[in-house]
N, C-alpha and C positions, 0 to 999 in steps of 0.2 A: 568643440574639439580644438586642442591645440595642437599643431606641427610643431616642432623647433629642430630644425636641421644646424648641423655642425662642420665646420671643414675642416680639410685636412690638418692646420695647422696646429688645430688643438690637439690633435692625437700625439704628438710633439709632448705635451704635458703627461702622458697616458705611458705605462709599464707597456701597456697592451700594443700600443705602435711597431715593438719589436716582434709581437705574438704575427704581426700582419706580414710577416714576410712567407707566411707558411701556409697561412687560409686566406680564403677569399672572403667570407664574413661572418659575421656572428649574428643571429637573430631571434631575441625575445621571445619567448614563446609563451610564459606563465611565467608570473613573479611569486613566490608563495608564501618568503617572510622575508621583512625587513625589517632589522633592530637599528636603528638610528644612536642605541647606545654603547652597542658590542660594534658598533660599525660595520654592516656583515649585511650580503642578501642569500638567501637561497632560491635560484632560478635554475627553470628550464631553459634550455635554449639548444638553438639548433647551429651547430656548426659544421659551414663549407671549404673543405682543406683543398689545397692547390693541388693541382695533379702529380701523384709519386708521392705523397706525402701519408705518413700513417699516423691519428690522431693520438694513438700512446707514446709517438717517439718524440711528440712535440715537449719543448721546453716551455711549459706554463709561465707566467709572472707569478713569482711568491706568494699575491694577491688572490689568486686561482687557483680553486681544488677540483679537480672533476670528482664526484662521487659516485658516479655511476653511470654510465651507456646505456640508454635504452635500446637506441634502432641505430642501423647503421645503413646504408645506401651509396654506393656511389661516390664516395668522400664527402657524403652529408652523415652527420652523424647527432641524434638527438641525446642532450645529454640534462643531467642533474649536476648541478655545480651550485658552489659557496665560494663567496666573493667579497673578499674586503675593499671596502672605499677606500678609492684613493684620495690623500689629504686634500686634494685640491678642491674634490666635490663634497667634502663632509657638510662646509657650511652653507653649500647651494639643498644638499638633502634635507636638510634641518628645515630651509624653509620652504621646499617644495613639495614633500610627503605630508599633505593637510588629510583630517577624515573625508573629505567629499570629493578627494579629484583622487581618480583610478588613471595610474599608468597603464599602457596596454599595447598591442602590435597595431602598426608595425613600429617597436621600438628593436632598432640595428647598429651597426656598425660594419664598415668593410674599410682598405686601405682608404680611401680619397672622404669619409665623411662620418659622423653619424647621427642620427635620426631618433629622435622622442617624442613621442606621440603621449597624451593624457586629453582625459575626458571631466567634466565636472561643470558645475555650474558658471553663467557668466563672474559672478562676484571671484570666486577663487580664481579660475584661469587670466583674468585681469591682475589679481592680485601674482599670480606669478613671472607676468610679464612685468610689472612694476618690480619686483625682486632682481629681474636676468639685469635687470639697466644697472644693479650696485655689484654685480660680481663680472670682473676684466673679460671673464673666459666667454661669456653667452654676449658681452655687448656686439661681436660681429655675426652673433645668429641669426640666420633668416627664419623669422616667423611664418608659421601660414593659422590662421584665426579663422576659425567657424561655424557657424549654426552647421549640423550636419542630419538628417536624419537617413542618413547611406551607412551601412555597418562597412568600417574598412576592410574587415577583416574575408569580409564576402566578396569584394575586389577580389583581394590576396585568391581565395579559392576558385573562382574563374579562370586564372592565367595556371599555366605549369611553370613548374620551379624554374625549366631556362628564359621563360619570359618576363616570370618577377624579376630575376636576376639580370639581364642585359635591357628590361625599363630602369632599375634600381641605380646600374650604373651611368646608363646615360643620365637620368636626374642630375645624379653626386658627382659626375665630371663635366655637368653642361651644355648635354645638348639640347635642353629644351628650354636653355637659356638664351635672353633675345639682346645682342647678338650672342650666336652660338660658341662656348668657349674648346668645344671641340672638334672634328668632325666626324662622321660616319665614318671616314675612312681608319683614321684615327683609333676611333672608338673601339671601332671589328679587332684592331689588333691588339688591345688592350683585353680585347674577351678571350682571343686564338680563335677567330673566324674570320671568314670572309664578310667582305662586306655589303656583298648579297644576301647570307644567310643574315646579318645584323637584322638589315634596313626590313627582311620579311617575319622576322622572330618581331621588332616592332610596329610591324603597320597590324597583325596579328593578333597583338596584345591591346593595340590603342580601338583595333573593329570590339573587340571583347568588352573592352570596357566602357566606349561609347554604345552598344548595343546593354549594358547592364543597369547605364546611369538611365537612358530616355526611351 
């Protein structure tokens, strides 16, 4: 399994940067076609709008069609969308979508980062990493590379949505970076909670998933 996480600075290059003033994030759910020559995917995905915010009044990127709503929850909203590539990633998709390596969750994005996740044999996911080093935008990617025999996606269904979501951001702004780039106290305010409820939303999420790994 490959990780490739992204920061904020790339979304700088991205239509969608502007889209992030509105939601809290976007999360892959099912990929179901990609033309690499109409430039185009059609994906599920689940997106989380900021609070006050009503998913039809948003101003999409000309990029982004929603086609359909399935579920709705709580300003989570499960949707059908077509997606044109943006030019910047035409030529990283050309050689990243090979027949043996399957994208997959948790592929995201929120304001501070985003996250691609793919599966495939040692030969190709090497050969992908050798790709990211000739395109400017992934040479500050952090990799994570490895044998996995843990379905991630079975993580993902042990935590509830607010504990994927406040581990997700502390990752993508830091805190579990050594030294830490932000603090708990910090953090709590960046979610609109305290920072009691934070620090027990993750000692919660982290007993969960140390109890799922061993």
């Amino acid at each position: 399994m490959l990780k490739i996480n992204l920061e904020r600075h790339i979304l700088s290059k991205l239509t969608y940067s502007l889209f992030f003033k509105s939601i809290k994030s976007i999360d892959l759910l099912e990929c179901l076609k990609i033309d690499t020559q109409n430039n185009f995917k059609l994906i599920i995905v689940k997106i989380v709008v900021k609070d006050g915010t009503d998913l039809k009044q948003l101003k999409l990127p000309k990029s982004a069609v929603i086609l359909d709503i399935f579920n709705s929850d709580n300003g989570a909203y499960t949707c059908l969308m077509k997606v044109q590539f943006n030019k910047v990633f035409i030529p990283v998709l050309k050689k990243f979508f090979k027949d043996n390596v399957i994208w997959k969750s948790p592929t995201y994005m929120n304001e501070n980062a985003i996250t691609l996740t793919c599966i495939g044999d040692e030969k190709s996911l090497n050969e992908i990493i050798q790709d990211m080093e000739n395109f400017d935008t992934f040479k500050k990617a952090k990799l994570s590379y490895f044998h996995s025999c843990i379905e991630q996606k079975g993580i993902q269904q042990i935590l509830t949505s607010r504990q994927l979501e406040v581990m997700r951001y502390a990752k993508d702004w830091g805190y579990y970076d050594s030294p830490r780039k932000i603090t708990s106290k910090e953090l709590a305010k960046k979610l609109n909670c305290s920072k009691s409820t934070l620090l027990e939303h993750l000692k919660n999420a982290e007993n969960k998933i140390v109890n799922y790994i061993i």
